[in-house]
N, C-alpha and C positions, 0 to 999 in steps of 0.2 A: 490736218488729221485725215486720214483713208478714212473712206466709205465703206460700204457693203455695194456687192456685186465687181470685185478686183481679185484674181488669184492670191489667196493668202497663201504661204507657205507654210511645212510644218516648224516645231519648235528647234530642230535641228539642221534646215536647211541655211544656204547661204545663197548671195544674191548671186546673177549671172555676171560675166563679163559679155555685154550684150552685145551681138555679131553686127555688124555696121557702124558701133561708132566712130565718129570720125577719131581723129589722132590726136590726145589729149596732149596738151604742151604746162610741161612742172616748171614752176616760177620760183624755184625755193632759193635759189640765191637771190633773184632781185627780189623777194620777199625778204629774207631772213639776212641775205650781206647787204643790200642798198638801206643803210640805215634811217632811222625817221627823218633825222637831224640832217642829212643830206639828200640820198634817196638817188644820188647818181654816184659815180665813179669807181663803181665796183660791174663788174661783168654777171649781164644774164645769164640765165637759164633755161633753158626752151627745148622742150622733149628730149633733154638728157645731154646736148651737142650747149657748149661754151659760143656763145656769139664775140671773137673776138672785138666788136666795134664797141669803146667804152659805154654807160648811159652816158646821156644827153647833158651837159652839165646847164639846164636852164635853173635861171634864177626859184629860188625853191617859196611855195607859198605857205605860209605857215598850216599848219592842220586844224589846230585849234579857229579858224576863220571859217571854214565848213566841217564841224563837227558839232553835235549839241541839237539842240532846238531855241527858238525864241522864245522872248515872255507868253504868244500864245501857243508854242508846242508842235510847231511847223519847223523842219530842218536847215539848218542854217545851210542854205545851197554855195557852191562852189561859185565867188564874184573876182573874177582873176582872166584877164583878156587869153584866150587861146588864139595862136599860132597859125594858118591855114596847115601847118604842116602835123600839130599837134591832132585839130580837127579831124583829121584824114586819120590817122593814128587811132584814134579813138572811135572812130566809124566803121573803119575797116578790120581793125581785133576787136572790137568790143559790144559794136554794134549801136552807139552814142552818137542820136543825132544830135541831141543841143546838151553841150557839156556843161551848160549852165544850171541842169538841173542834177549834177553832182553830188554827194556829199555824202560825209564817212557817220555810220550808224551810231556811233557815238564817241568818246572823247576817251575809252580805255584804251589798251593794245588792243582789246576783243575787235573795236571795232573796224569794219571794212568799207572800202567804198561802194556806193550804190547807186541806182541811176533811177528814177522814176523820170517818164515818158511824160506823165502828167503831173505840176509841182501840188504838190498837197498843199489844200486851201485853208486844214484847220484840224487843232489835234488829235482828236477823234473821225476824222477824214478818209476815209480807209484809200490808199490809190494802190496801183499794182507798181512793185519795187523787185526791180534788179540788181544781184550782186554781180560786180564785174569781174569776170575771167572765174564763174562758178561754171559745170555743167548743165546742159539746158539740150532741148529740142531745137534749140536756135541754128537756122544753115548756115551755112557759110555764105557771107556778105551781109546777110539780111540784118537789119535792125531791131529794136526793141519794139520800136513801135509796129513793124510791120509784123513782127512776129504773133504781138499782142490781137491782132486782127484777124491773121490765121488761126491762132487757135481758137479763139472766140467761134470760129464759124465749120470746126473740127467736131465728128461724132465719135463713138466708140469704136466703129466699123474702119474709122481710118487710122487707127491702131493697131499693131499684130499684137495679136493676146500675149503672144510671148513677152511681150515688152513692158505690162503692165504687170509687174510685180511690185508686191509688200510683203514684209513678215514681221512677225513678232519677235522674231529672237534674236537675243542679247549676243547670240556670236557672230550676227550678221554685221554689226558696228564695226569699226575701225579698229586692230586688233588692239590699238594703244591707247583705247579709252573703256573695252569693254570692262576690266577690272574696278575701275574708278564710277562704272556705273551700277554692276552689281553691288560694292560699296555703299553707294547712293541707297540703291535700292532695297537692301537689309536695314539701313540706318533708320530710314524713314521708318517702314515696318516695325522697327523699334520703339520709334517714336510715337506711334502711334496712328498714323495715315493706312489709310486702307487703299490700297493704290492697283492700277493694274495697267500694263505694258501692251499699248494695242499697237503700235506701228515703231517700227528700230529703222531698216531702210527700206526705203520706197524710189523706184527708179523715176529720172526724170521725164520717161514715158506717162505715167501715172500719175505726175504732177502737173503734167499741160492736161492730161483727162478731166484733172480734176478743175483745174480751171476754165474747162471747155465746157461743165455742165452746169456751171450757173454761178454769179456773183458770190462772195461771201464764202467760196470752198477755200480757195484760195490768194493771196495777193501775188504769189512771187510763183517762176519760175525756173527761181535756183535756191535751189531748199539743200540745208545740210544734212538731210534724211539721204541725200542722192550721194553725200561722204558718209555714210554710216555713221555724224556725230550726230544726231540729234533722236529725238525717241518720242513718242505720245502715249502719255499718262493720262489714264483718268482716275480721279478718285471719288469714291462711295458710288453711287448705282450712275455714275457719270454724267449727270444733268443739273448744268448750272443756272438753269433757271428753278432750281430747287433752293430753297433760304438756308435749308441746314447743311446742302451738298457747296452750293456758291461759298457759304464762311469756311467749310472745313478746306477746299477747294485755294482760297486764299489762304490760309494758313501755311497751305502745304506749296503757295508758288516762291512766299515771304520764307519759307524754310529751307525751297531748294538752291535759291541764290544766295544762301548764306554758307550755305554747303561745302567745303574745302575753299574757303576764300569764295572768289565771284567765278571761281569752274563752267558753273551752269547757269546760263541764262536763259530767260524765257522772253514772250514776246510780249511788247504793251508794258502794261504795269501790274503790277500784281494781283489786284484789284480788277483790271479794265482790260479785256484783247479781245481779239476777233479769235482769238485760238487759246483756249484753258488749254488741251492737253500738250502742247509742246513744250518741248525742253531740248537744249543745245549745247556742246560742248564745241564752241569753236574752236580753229587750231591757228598756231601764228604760219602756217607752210601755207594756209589755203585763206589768199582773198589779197588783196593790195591795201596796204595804211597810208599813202597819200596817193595825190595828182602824179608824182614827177616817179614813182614806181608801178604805175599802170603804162605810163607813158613810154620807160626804160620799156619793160617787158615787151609791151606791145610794138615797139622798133623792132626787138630783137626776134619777136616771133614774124613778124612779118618779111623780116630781112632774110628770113632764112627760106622763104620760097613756099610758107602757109596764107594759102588765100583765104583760109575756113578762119573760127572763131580761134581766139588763144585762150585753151581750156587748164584749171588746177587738175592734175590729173588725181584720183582718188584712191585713196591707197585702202580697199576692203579685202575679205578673208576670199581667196582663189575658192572658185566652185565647183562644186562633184562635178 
């Protein structure tokens, strides 16, 4: 969730395409053609250009073996030998020094794969979690972990203002979710929630800010607020450590997940997160669903002569 002292924009403005970023690379065939069930022998996709070299046909490991959590609520990490060649693959697009700490967010299509730097020791644990091949402040070569380091030791000043953007408005989202969230957001109103719309996208400038000014702003530095899918709600005077705000507050996370099927998800459990006001509309175009389709892509973006990160490129509303 954004803080105060961040440029908010008005209710009708839309985010920038921010001048320096590097060259976003779209994964939407080995996302959407490398199927779960196989995950190779179909051809990437990588900044718009066909890699004709097929995926990689290695043996495939099941998903369901890192997906979930254990009986005490710690992520079932990725236990499957990597390759020196895969390693490299993984380190060099993704930024993944020990691929052992692996594993897909959970056991729906929703879920993605992610990497923590540090393996969470227990389920209420809070560690910092990356999704692989999201956008990010991360440079080209650099890793998770090193990344984590520098921003840690980043002030405001080494920001260009311009770069720290947030808005509120619902036309700044993904043009192919904004309907289904207005939706949302009547429905509720209907039902009874008193709700109110503080952050739609927020750049991933804003999101290393926020993790630069102190534990607990944030864990991750690839937020779907930086795809315009996700949004922060607060409902009643916004303080969950209020009795009557915290119940109404669960009511309303138990009601958005149930909401056109499982559409929206939120973080934690309904009950229990480090973040009440978020909500998410993940897409199946953006994030990888196993090992062996980070793997294809990440060949295929590198093979093509990208020394930088291999990024989901984000498809938000074009800016005044």
């Amino acid at each position: 969730m954004a803080r105060s002292g961040v440029r908010v924009t008005g209710a009708t403005a839309k985010p920038p395409v921010e001048n320096g970023m590097r060259t976003a690379f779209v994964f939407a065939l080995a996302v959407s053609a490398c199927s779960l069930a196989t995950a190779c022998g179909r051809e990437a996709n990588a900044g718009g250009m066909r890699d004709q070299a097929p995926c990689a046909r290695a043996k495939q490991t099941p998903t369901a073996s890192y997906s979930r959590t254990d009986f005490r609520g710690i992520p079932h990490y990725v236990n499957r030998p990597f390759t020196s060649d895969e390693r490299a693959i993984l380190r060099q697009a993704f930024g993944v020094v020990s691929p052992s700490h692996i594993y897909l967010s959970d056991s729906t299509t929703d879920g993605v794969l992610k990497y923590d730097p540090e393996v969470k020791p227990c389920a209420w644990c809070y560690v910092d979690s990356f999704r692989l091949g999201f956008i990010s402040v991360r440079k080209p070569g650099e890793s998770w972990d090193e990344l984590e380091r520098r921003v840690r030791g980043m002030r405001r000043s080494n920001f260009a203002p311009s770069s720290l953007v947030s808005t509120s408005s619902l036309s700044a989202l993904d043009p192919k979710i904004q309907g289904e969230v207005k939706e949302m957001l009547d429905a509720a109103h209907r039902a009874g929630f008193d709700l109110h719309v503080v952050t739609t996208y927020r750049s991933p400038q804003l999101e290393a800010l926020l993790m630069a000014e102190g534990p607990g702003r944030t864990h991750t530095l690839t937020s779907l607020h930086s795809y315009g899918r996700a949004i922060d709600i607060t409902v009643g005077d916004g303080n969950p450590s209020s009795r009557a705000t915290r119940t109404e507050w669960i009511a309303f996370r138990r009601w958005v997940t149930h909401y056109h099927g499982n559409d929206f998800r939120v973080l934690g459990a309904p009950d229990h997160t480090w973040d009440w006001p978020h909500v998410e509309l993940p897409s199946d175009k953006i994030g990888f669903r196993s090992i062996e389709q980070a793997l294809a892509a990440g060949k295929a973006c590198l093979s093509g002569g990208a020394r930088g990160a291999c990024e989901f490129a984000p498809h938000l509303p074009p800016h005044n």
